[in-house]
C-alpha positions in Angstrom: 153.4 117.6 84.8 151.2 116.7 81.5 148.5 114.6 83.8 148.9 116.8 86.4 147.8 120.0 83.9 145.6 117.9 81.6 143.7 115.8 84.0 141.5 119.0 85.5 140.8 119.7 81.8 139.8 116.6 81.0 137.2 115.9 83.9 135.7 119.6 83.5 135.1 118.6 79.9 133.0 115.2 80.8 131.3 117.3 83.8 130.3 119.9 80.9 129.5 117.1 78.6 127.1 115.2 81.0 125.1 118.3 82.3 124.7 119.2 78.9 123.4 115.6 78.4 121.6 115.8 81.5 119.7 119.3 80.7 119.0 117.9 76.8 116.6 115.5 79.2 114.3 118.4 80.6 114.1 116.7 83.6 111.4 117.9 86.3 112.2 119.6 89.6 112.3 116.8 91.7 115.0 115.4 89.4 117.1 118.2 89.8 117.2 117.9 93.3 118.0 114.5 93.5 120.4 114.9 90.4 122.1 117.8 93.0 122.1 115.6 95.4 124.2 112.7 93.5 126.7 115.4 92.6 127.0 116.5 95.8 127.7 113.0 96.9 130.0 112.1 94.7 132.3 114.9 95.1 132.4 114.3 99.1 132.8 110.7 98.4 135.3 110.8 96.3 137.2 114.3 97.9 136.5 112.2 100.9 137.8 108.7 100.6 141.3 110.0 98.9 141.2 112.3 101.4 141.3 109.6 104.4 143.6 107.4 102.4 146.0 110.7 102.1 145.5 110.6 106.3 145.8 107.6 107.0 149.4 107.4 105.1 150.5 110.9 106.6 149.6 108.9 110.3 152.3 106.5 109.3 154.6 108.7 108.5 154.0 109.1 104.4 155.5 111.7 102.9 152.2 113.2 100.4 152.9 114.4 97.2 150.1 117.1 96.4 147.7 116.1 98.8 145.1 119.1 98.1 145.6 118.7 94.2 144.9 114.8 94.8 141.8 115.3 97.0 140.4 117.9 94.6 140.9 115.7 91.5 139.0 112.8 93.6 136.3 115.2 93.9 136.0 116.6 90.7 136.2 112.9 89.6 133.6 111.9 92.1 131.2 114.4 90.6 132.3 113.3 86.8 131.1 109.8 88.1 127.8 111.1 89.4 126.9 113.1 86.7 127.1 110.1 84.3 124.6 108.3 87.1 122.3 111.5 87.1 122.1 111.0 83.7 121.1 107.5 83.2 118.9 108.2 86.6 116.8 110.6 84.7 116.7 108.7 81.2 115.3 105.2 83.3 112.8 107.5 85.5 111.7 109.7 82.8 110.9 106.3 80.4 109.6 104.4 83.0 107.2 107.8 83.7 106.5 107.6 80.1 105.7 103.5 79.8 103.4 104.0 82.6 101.4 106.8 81.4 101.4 105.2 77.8 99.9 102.2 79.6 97.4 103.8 81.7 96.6 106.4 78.9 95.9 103.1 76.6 94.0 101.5 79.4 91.8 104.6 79.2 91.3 104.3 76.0 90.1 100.7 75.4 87.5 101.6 78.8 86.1 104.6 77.0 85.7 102.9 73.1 84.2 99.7 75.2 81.9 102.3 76.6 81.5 104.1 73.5 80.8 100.6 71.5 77.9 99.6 74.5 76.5 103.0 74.3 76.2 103.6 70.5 74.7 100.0 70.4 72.5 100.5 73.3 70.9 103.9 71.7 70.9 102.7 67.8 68.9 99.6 69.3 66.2 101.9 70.7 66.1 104.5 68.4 65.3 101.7 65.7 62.9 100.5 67.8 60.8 103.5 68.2 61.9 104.4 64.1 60.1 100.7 63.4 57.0 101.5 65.1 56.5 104.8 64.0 57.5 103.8 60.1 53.9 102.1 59.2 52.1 104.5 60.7 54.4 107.5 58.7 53.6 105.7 55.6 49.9 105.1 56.3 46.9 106.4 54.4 46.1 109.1 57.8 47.2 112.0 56.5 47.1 113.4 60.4 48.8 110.2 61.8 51.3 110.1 58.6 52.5 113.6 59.6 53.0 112.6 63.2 54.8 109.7 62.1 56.8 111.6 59.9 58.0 114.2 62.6 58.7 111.4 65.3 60.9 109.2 62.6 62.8 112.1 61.6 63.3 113.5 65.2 64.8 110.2 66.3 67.0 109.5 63.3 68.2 113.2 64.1 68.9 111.9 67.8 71.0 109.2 66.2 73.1 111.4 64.2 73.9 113.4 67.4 74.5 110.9 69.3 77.1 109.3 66.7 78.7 113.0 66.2 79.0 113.3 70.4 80.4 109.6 70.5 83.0 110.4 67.6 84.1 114.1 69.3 84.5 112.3 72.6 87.2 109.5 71.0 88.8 113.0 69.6 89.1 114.5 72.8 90.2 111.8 74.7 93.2 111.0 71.9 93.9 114.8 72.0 96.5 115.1 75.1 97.0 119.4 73.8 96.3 122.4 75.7 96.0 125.8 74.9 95.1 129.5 75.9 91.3 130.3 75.5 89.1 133.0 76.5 86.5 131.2 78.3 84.3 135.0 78.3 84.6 134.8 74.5 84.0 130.9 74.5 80.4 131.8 76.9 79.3 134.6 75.0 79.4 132.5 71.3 78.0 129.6 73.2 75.0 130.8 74.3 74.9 132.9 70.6 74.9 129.1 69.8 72.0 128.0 71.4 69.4 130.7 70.0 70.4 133.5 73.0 67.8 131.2 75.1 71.0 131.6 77.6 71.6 135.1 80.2 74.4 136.1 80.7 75.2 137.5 84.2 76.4 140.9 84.4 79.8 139.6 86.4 81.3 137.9 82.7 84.7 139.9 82.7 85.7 141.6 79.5 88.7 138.6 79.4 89.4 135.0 81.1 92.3 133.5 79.5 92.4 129.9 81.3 94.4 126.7 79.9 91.9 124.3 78.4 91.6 121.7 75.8 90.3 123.2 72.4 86.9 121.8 72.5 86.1 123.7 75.9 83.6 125.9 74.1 81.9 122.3 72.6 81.3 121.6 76.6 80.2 125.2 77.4 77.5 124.7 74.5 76.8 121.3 75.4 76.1 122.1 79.2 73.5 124.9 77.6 71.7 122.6 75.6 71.5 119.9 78.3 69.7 123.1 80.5 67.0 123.5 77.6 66.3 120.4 75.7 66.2 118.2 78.6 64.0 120.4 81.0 60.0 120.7 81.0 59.5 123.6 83.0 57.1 125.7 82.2 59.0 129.3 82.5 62.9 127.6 82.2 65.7 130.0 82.9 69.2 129.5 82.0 72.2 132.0 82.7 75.8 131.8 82.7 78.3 133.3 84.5 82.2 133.7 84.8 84.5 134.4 88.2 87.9 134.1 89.8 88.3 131.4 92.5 90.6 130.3 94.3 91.4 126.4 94.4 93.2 125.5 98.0 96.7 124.6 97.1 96.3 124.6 93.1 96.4 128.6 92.4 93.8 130.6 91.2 91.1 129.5 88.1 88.4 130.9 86.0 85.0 129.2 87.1 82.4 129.0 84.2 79.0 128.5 86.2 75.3 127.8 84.4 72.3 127.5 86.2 68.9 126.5 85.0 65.4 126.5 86.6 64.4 123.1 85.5 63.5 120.0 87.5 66.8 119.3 88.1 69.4 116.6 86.8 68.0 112.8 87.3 70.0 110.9 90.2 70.5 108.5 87.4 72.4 110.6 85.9 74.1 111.6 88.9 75.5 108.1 89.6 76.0 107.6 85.9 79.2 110.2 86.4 80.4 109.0 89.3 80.4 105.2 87.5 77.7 103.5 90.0 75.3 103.2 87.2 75.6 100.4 84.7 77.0 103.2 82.1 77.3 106.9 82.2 76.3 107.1 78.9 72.7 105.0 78.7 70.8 107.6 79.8 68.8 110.5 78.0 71.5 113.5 78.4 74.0 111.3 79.8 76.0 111.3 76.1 76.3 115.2 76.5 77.4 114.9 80.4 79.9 112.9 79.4 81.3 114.6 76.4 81.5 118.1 78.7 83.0 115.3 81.7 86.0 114.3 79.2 86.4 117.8 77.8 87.1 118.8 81.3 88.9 116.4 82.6 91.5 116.5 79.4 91.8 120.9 80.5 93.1 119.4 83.8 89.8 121.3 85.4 87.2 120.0 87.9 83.7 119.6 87.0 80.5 120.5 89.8 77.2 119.0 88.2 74.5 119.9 91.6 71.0 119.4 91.6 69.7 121.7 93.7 67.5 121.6 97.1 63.8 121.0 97.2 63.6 125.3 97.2 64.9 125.7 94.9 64.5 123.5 91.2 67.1 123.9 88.8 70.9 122.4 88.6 73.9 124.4 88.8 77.1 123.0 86.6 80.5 124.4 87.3 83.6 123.9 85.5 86.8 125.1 86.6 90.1 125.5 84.6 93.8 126.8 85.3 94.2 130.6 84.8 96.4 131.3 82.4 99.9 133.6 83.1 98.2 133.2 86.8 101.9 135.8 88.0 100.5 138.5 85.7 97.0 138.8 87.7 96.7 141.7 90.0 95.8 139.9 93.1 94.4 143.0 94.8 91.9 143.4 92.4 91.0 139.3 92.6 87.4 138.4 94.0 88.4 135.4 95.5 85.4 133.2 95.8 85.3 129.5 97.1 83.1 126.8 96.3 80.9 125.1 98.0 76.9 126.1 98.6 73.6 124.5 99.7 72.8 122.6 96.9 73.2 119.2 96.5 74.0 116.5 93.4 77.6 115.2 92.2 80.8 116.6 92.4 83.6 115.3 90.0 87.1 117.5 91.5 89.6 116.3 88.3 88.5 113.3 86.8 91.7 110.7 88.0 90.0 110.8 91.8 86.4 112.0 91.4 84.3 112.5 95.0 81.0 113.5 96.3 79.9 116.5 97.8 
């Protein structure tokens, strides 16, 4: 009678033990089910096998001993057995999970500070170039030709300095895997106080658009407004900014941050710069700042829309799109659902792993 009364307390303690294990592993849906699965196996293999021994015996004329105590105590051993296998299942996925992203995240790395080493090298060659030239003629006798001299040497040793403090943000970002909750109305608004209120706001900007981003998502807001004026000649250039609900086919709803300029739109060098044709996407004159707002999104989990638009109509349009934040607390019936999509034309990067034209 001891094994008989202590053996159900013993395998209820390991089943408690290794589900408590088990859940100390956080494992992901999918690994629940399967993990349900192996229990569920288990029990019917072991209730089962005892059960068609037990059968077997009684055919031959066996006389069976608690036969429903034996079969349950092959179930509930089954399931102890399982459980251990769940366990181990889990710990092998989730580090074999974790070696691979370690290796493609370090892969990722060693791209971008190759790319970050070719660009920084490429632009501090030029910029010394044009620095070399203009130096004699700063520090000639011409007063007139001295002063001109002056301003270009110091407006291209300026361009070097931003181009080093955009390289150096970019490494951050892409070594920063954290995401938070940010206002991306309150992140629009002090961007374009940023840039000199040279940006309009559209009257849709909601009072509030709480979306999961990386911290620097303001940094790409700000950056894709100074990419509108600095690198534009139009005569009468408009920029404005605007901030809607959309809905993304089988990913959930998302706040869309759109700017729009009237320049001469983005270069096609550019273009192919982002989608990797191009020798480097960062070689080019605004391709730094592309890039920077390009990582920033892609690290918010987001898709970036950079479109130049038709022959009509000059200008580009960039969108970026992030994941709405508590997306169960938004009263759909008040949601204007919007899709993209449109007449214009350019590049469109949808989440930076698998990045497509449209």
């Amino acid at each position: 009678m001891v094994v008989e009364t202590w053996l159900p307390v013993v395998l209820a303690a390991a089943i408690c033990y290794a589900g408590w294990r088990l859940r100390g592993l956080d494992p992901t849906d999918r690994q629940v089910v399967v993990t349900a699965a192996l229990l569920c196996g288990g029990g019917l293999y072991g209730g089962g096998f005892v059960g068609f021994i037990q059968f077997v015996q009684s055919a031959n004329g066996v006389t069976l001993v608690y036969p429903y105590y034996t079969v349950a105590m092959a179930a509930a051993g089954g399931v102890a057995m399982a459980t251990v296998i769940a366990h181990y299942h889990v710990g092998y996925t989730q580090r074999v999970t974790e070696a691979r992203d370690e290796s493609a995240r370090s892969r990722r790395l060693q791209k971008q500070a190759s790319v970050l080493n070719r660009t920084l090298r490429h632009n501090l060659k030029n910029e010394l170039q044009v620095i070399e030239g203009w130096l004699d003629v700063a520090l000639g006798d011409n007063d007139t030709d001295a002063q001109k001299g002056h301003r270009i040497v110091r407006k291209h040793i300026t361009d070097l300095q931003a181009a080093s403090e955009r390289a150096r943000l970019i490494d951050r970002v892409l070594r920063t895997d954290e995401l938070t909750t940010v206002d991306l109305a309150e992140s629009v608004e002090g961007a374009a106080r940023a840039v000199d209120g040279e940006v309009a706001l559209a009257g849709d900007v909601p009072a509030e658009a709480r979306a999961v981003a990386h911290p620097e998502v303001r940094t790409a807001i700000e950056e894709a407004f100074r990419n509108a004026i600095e690198h534009n000649d139009a005569t009468e250039l408009a920029v404005s900014a605007s901030v809607s609900l959309v809905e993304r086919p089988d990913r959930g709803p998302a706040w869309r941050v759109e700017i729009r300029d009237t320049g001469g739109g983005i270069p096609d060098v550019e273009i192919e710069a982002l989608r990797g044709s191009a020798e480097g996407p960062l070689e080019h004159g605004r391709g730094l700042g592309l890039y920077l707002i390009q990582t920033i999104v892609a690290q918010s989990e987001g898709d970036l829309s950079i479109r130049r638009s038709d022959v009509d109509a000059a200008g580009t349009t960039v969108r970026m799109t992030f994941p709405v934040a508590d997306a169960v607390a938004l009263d759909e019936r008040s949601m204007t659902v919007e899709h993209r999509g449109g007449d214009a034309t350019g590049a469109v990067l949808t989440g930076a792993e698998q990045p497509s034209l449209d």
